[in-house]
C-alpha positions as CSV (number, residue, x, y, z in Angstrom):
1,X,61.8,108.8,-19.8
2,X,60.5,112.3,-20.2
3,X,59.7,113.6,-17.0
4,X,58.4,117.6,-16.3
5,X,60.6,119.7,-16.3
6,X,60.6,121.9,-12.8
7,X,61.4,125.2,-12.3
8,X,63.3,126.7,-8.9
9,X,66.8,125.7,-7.1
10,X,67.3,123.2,-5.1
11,X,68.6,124.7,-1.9
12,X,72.8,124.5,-1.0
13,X,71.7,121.7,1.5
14,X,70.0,119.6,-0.7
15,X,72.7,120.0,-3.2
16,X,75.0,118.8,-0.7
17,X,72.7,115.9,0.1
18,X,72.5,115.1,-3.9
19,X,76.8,115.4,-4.4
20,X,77.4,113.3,-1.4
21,X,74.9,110.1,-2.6
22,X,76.6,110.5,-5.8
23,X,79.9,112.1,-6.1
24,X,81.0,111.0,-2.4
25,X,79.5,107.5,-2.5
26,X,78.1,108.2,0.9
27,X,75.1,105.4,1.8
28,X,72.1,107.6,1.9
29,X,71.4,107.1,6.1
30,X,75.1,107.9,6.4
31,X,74.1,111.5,4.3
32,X,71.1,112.5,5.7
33,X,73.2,112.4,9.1
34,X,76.2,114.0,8.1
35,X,74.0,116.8,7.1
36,X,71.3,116.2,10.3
37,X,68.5,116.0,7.8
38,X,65.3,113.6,9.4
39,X,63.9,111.3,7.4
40,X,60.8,112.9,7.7
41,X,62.5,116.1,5.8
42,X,63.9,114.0,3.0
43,X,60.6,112.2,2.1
44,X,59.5,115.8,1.8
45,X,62.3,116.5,-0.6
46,X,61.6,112.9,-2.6
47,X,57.8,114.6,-3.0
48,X,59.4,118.0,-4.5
49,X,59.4,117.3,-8.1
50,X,62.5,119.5,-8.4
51,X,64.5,117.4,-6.0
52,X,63.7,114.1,-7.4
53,X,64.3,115.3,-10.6
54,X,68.2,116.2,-9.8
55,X,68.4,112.1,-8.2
56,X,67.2,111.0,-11.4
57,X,69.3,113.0,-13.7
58,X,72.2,111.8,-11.6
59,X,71.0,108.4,-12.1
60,X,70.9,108.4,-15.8
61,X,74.5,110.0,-15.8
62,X,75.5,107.1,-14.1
63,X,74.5,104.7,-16.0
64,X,75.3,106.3,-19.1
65,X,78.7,106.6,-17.2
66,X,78.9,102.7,-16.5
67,X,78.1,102.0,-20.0
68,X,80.8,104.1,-22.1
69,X,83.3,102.2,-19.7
70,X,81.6,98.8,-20.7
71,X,81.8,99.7,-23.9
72,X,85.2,100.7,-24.1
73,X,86.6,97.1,-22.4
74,X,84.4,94.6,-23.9
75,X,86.1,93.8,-26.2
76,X,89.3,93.3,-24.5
77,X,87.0,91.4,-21.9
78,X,85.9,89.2,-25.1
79,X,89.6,88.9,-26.5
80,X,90.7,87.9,-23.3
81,X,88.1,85.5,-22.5
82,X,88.2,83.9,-25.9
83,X,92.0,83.3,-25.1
84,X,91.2,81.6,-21.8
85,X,89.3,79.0,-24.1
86,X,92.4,76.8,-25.3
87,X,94.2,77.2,-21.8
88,X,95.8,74.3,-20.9
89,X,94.1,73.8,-17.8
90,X,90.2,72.1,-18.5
91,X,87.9,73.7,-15.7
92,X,89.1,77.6,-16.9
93,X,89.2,76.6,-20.5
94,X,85.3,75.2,-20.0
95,X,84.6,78.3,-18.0
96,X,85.7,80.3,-20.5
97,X,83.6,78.8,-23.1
98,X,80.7,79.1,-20.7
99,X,81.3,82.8,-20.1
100,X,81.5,83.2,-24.3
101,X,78.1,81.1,-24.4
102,X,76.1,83.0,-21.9
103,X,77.4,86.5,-22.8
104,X,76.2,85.3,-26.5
105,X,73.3,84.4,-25.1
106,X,72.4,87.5,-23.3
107,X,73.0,89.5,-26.5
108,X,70.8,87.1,-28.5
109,X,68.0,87.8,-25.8
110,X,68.2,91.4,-25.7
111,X,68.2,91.3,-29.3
112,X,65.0,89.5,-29.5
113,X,63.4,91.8,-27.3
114,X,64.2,94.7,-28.7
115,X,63.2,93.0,-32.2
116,X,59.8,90.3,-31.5
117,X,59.8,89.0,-34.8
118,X,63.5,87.6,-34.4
119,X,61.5,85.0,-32.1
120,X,59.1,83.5,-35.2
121,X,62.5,82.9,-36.9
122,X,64.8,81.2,-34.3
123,X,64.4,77.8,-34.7
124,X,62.4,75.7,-32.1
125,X,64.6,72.6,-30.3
126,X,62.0,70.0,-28.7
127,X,62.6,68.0,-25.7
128,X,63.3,64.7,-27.5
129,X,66.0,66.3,-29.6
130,X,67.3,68.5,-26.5
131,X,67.6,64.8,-25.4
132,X,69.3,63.1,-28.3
133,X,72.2,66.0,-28.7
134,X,73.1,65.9,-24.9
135,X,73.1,61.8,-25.1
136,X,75.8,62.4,-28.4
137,X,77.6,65.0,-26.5
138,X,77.7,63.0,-23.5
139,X,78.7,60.1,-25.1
140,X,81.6,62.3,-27.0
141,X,82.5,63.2,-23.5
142,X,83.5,59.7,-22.0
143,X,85.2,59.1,-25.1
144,X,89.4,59.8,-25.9
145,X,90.3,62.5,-27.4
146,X,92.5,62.6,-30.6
147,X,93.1,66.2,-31.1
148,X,93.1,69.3,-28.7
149,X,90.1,71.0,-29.4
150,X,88.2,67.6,-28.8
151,X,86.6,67.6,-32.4
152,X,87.9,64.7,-33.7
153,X,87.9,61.3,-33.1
């Protein structure tokens, strides 16, 4: 997001204002009254280009923050989670699998968003034979297991 780029200072106050939202976690109405400012004054700030340009710097540091710390425990997370799958006990063991599933499924999503003709070569899964597979697995379901990992009969 390129944005103009504003020349000035921001003034001691509103730099107080900006490090207490972000570095303090203060909630914003808790801010503006540690530092009497009305509301009227800080919509005026939001207007100065200057002022909302510092918020949204801050912002993108954030969440460039939030992501290096994803990034560095995911796959731990992942590790972890895929060890949860053969737990002994069923419901965390099928939450687990969920979990794996849906994360897969995010990634796959973003994927084909950022990439649109990914979607031409996913293949399509009608209604009927939605249908037929959950009726199998289903069926699968009621049936006793052989082995662990509930692949065999």
């Amino acid at each position: 997001m390129k944005t103009k780029r504003h020349r000035g200072r921001l003034s001691d106050k509103q730099r107080a204002v900006i490090n207490d939202l972000f570095q303090n976690g203060l909630p914003e109405s808790e801010t503006l009254e540690k530092h009497n400012i009305s509301p009227r004054r800080y919509r005026q700030w939001l207007e100065n280009g200057l002022f909302t340009q510092e918020i949204n710097y801050r912002i993108e540091a954030a969440m460039r923050q939030s992501k290096v710390v994803m990034a560095r425990w995911l796959p731990l997370a992942a590790e972890r989670l895929a060890q949860l799958t053969i737990s002994e006990k069923d419901e965390t063991a099928r939450k687990a699998c969920l979990d794996l599933i849906s994360m897969h499924k995010t990634d796959v999503e973003q994927e084909i968003a950022d990439n649109p003709q990914l979607q031409n070569q996913l293949p399509q899964l009608s209604g009927e034979k939605a249908s037929k597979l959950l009726a199998v697995l289903a069926e699968n379901d009621t049936e006793p297991q052989a082995s662990a990992t509930g692949l065999e009969k």
